[in-house]
C-alpha positions in Angstrom: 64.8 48.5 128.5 65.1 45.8 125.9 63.0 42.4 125.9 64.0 39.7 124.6 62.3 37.6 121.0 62.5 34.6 119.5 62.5 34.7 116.3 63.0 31.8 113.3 65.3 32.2 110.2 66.3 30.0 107.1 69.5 28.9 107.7 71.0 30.5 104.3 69.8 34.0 106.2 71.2 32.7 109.4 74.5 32.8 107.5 74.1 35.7 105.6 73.3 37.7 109.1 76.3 36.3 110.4 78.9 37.6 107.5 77.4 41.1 107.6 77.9 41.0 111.2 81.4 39.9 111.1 82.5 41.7 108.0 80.8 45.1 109.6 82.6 43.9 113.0 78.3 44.1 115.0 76.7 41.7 116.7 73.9 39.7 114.6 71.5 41.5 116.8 72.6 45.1 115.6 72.5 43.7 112.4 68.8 42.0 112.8 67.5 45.5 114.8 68.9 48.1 111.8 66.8 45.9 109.7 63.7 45.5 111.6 63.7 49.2 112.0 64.6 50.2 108.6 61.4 47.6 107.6 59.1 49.6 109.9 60.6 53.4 108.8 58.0 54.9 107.3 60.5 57.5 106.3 62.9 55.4 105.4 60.1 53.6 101.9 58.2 57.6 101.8 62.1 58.7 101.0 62.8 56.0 98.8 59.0 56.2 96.7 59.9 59.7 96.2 63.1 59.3 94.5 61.5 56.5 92.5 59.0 58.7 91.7 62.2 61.8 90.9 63.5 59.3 88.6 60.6 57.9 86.7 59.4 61.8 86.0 63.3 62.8 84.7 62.8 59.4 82.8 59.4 60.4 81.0 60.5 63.7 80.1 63.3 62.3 78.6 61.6 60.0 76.5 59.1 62.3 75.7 62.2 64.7 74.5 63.4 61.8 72.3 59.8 61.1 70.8 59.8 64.9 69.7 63.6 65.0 68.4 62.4 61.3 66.0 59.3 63.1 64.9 61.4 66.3 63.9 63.7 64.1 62.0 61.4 61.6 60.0 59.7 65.0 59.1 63.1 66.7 57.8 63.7 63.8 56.3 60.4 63.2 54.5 60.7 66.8 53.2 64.1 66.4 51.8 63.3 63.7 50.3 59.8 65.3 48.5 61.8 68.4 47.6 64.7 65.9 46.1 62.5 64.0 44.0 60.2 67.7 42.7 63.4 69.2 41.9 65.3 66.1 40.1 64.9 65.5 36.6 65.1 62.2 35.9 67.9 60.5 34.2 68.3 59.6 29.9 68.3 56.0 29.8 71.7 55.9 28.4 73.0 57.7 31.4 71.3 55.6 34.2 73.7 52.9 34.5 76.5 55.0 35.3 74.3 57.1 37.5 73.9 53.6 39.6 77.9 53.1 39.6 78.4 56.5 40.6 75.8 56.4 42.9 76.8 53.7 45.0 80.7 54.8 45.1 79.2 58.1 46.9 76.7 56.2 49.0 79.4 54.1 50.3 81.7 57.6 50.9 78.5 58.9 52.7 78.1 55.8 55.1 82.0 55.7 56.1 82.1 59.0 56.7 78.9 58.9 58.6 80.4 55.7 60.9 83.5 57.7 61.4 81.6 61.1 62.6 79.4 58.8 64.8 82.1 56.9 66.4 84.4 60.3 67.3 81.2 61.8 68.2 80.9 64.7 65.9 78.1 66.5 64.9 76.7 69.1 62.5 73.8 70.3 64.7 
């Protein structure tokens, strides 16, 4: 048995009632029950706070994954970097300003190649 209930709307969900009603082809009371019973579900929020809660944990691990891979990296390259500059002698004055020249033409050969790894997606590891 069904009773009846009067309820109040805005008129913007008045309208918004009745285009879900006539785009899903229900009456606006179908439309207006489904809602009221999916508010008072408790199944319906437990379900939906435990794939949140799914989410948010594949999330964390992720990032906690990433914060691991960054600190294995800064420290590979710190090290390079320490074992570069032990096992480099430095440079004769007379041979620096070449060195520079030279050094930038193969710096800018290292970043294109680098930007045209990245954007085909390759990569060495």
């Amino acid at each position: 048995m069904r009773s009846r209930m009067n309820v109040y709307f805005p008129p913007e969900m008045l309208k918004q009632i009745a285009d879900l009603a006539d785009r899903k082809g229900l009456s606006r009371s179908a439309i207006v029950e489904a809602a009221v019973a999916s508010f008072l579900s408790p199944d319906g929020s437990d379900r939906m706070e435990a794939a949140f809660t799914r989410r948010l944990d594949r999330l964390t691990r992720q990032v906690q994954r990433l914060e691991r891979d960054v600190g294995i990296s800064a420290e590979t390259l710190a090290l390079f970097i320490r074992f570069w500059l032990t096992i480099t002698p430095p440079l004769p004055e007379d041979a620096q300003s070449s060195a520079q020249i030279k050094g930038r033409e193969r710096f800018e050969g290292f970043v294109e190649t680098l930007g045209r790894r990245l954007q085909k997606g390759q990569s060495f590891l």
